[in-house]
C-alpha positions in Angstrom: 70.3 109.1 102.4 70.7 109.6 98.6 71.1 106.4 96.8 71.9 108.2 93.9 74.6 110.4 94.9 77.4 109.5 93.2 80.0 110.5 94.9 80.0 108.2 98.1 80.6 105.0 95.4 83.4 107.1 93.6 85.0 107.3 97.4 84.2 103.3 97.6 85.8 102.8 94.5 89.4 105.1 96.0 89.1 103.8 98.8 89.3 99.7 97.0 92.1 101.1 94.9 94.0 102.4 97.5 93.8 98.7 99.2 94.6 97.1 95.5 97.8 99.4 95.2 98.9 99.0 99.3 97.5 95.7 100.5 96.4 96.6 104.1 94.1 93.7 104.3 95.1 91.3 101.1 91.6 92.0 99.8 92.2 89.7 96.0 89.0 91.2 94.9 90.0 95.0 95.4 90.6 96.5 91.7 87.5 94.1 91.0 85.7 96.0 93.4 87.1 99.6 92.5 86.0 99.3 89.1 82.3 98.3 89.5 81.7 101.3 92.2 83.5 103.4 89.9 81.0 102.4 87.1 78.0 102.8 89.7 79.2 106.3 90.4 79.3 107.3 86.4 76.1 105.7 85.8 74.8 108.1 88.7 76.6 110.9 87.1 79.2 111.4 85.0 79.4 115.1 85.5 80.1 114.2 88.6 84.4 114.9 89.0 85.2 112.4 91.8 83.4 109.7 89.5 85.6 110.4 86.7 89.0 110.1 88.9 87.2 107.0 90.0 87.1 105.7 86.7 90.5 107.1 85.6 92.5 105.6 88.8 91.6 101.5 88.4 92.5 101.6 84.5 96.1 102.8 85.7 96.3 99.4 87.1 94.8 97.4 84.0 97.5 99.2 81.6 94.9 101.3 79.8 97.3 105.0 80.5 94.8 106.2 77.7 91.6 105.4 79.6 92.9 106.7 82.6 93.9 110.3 80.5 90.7 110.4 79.1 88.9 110.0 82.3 91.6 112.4 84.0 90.7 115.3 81.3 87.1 114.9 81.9 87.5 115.1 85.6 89.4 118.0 85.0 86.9 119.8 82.4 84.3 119.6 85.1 86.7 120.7 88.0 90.0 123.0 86.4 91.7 122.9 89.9 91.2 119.2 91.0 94.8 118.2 91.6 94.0 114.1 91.8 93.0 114.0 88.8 95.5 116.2 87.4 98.0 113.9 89.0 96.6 111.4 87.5 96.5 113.1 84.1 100.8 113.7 84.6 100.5 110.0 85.3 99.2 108.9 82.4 100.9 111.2 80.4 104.2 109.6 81.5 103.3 106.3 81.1 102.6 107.6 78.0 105.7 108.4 76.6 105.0 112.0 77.1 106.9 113.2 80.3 106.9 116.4 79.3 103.1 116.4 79.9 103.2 114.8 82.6 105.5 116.6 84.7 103.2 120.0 83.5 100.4 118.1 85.0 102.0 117.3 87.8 103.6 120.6 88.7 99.7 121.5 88.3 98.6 119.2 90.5 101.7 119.9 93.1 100.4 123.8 93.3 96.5 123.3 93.6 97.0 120.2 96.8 100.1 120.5 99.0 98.2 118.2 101.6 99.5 115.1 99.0 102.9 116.1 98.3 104.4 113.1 99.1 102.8 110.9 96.7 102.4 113.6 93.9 106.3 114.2 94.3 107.0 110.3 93.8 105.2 110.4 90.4 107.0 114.2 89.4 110.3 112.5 90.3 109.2 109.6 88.2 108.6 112.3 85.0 111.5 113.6 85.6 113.4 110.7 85.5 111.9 109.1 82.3 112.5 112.8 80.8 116.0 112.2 81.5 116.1 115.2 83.8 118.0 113.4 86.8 118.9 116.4 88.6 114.9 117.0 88.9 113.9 113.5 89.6 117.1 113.3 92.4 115.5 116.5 93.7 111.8 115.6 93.9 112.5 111.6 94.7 114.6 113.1 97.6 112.0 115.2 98.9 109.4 112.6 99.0 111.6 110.0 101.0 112.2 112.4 103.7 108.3 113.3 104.1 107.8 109.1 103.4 111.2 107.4 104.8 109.3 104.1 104.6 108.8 104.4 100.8 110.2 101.9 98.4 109.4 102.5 94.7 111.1 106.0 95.1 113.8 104.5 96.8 114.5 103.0 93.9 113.7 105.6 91.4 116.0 108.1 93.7 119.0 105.5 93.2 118.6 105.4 89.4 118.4 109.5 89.2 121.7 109.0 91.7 123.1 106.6 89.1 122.8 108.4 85.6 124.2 111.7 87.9 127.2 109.7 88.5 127.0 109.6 92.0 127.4 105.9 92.5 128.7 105.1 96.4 125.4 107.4 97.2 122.9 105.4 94.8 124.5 102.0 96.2 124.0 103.4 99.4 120.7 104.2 98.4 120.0 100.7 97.3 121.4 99.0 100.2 118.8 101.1 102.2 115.8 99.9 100.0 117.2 96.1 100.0 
């Protein structure tokens, strides 16, 4: 009804990034077409939160962690309690180099949306593990395969916690699983 209401092109934009990162339909173009509704929705309005996430989500995927924290902390400034984007904030942070951050961020985003604990647990075990806290990362990466069984990349990030803990016949169980 509004052609200039921002929001339903930020949700395009997700919604392409969310076929990019899964591959439901092998769409080549996806990320190509995240990133120009993500632009049409900040050219509508950059206040707008969901356009900022929108922007900060596709530059995950391009390498540019410091594009997609800039864009997270805006989203944030205009909406404190928005867990995505304060997922994707811990995200960043961690790809960073910061993990510290990240895992604060992500703890954040953990408290304000239980609904996506499974994905935000994934990237908090991920933290974790690059903070060298493999106790936390076992326990979070743990977590998220029993709510997600079919889950790979945490498969993998469990059996590496499982590995620095020592517990080797469990991350080569682990492994096996994934393979």
């Amino acid at each position: 009804i509004d052609p200039g209401y921002a929001a339903p092109y930020a949700g395009l934009s997700l919604v392409h990034i969310l076929e990019y990162q899964n591959r439901w339909l092998e769409m080549p173009q996806a990320l190509d077409l995240a990133i120009r509704f993500a632009a049409q929705a900040i050219a509508m309005d950059p206040n707008e939160p969901l356009a900022q996430l929108a922007v900060a989500t596709p530059r995950l995927f391009n390498g540019d962690p410091e594009g997609t924290k800039a864009a997270a902390e805006k989203a944030l400034v205009l909406s404190p309690n928005f867990a995505l984007a304060a997922g994707a904030l811990g995200h960043a942070e961690t790809m960073l180099g910061n993990p510290q951050a990240g895992i604060k961020s992500l703890e954040l985003a953990l408290r304000l949306d239980p609904i996506f604990t499974p994905a935000t647990l994934h990237f908090l075990g991920t933290a974790y593990l690059v903070a060298g806290q493999y106790e936390a990362a076992a326990a979070r990466l743990g977590e998220r395969i029993r709510l997600t069984p079919t889950t790979d990349f945490s498969r993998a990030y469990y059996a590496s916690a499982l590995g620095h803990l020592g517990e080797v016949a469990e991350a080569q169980r682990v492994w096996r699983e994934l393979k």
